[in-house]
C-alpha positions in Angstrom: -98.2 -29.9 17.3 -100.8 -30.7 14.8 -100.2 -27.8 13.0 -96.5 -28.5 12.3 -97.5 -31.9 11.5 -100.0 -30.4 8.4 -97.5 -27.7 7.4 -95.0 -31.0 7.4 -97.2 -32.8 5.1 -97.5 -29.5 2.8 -93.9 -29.1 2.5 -92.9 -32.7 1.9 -93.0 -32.8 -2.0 -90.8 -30.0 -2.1 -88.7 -31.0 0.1 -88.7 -34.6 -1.2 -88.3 -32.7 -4.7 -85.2 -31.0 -4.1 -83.2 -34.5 -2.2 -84.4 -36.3 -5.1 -83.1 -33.7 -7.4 -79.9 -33.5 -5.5 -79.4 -37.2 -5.2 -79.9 -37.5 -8.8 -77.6 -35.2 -9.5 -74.9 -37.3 -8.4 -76.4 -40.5 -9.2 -75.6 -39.4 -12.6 -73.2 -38.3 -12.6 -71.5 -41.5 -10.3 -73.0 -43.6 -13.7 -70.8 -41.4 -15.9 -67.8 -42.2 -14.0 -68.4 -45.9 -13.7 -69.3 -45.9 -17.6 -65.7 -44.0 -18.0 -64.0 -46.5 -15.5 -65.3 -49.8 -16.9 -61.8 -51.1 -18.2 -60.3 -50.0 -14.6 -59.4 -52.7 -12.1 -62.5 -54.2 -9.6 -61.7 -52.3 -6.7 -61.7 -48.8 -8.0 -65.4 -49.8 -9.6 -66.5 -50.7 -6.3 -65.2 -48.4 -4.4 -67.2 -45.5 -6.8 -70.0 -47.7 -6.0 -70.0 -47.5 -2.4 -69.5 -43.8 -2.7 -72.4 -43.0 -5.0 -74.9 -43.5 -2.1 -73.4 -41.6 0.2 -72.5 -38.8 -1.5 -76.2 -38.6 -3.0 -77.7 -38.8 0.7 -75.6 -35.9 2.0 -76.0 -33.9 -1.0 -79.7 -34.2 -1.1 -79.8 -34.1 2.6 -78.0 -30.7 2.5 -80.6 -29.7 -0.6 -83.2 -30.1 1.4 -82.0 -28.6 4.1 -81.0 -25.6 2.0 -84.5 -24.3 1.9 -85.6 -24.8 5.5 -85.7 -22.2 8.0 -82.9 -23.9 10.0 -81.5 -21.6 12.6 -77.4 -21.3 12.0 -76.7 -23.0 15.3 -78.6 -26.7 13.9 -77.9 -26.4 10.2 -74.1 -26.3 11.6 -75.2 -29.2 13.6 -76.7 -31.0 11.1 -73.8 -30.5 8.7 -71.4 -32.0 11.1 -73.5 -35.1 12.1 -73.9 -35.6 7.9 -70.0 -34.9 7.3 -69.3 -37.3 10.2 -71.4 -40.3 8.9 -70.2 -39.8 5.6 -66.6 -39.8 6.5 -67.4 -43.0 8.4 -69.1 -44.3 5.4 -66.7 -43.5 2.6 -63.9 -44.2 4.9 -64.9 -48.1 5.1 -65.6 -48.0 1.4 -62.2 -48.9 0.1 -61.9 -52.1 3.2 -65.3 -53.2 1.7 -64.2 -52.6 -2.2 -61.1 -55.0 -1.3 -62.7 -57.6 0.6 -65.8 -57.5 -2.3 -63.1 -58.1 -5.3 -60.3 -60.1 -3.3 
């Protein structure tokens, strides 16, 4: 157990590396396509908001995940859980973006 736990603390700035590079990706990119929708209406804006987040948690969640030695059965696993609470997520996003700019 204590073992795991070092090799844990070893790992973690790579791992935290690679979500942060991930998220950042998209965090970026998001910004670019707020910058390029800023005459659009409200609701649109928001709605990019709201999805920005989300999409840079799964991505760097599946980044990091990328480069551990999951077995096929939990990365499958995991990737269903993370497509599931995004879906949830972006899925209220355009309820909360009209609500927000009504």
């Amino acid at each position: 157990m204590q073992d795991s736990m070092l090799q844990a603390m070893r790992d973690a700035p790579l791992i935290a590396s690679i979500a942060g590079g991930c998220s950042l990706i998209v965090g970026v990119l998001g910004l670019v396509l707020l910058r390029r929708l800023r005459r659009r209406s409200l609701p649109l804006s928001l709605l990019v908001v709201a999805t920005i987040p989300v999409l840079a948690v799964l991505t760097g969640t599946l980044g990091a995940a990328a480069v551990m030695f999951f077995s096929a059965h939990d990365l499958g696993v995991m990737l269903i859980v993370a497509a599931a609470a995004g879906a949830v997520a972006l899925g209220a996003a355009p309820e909360l973006a009209h609500l927000v700019s009504a």
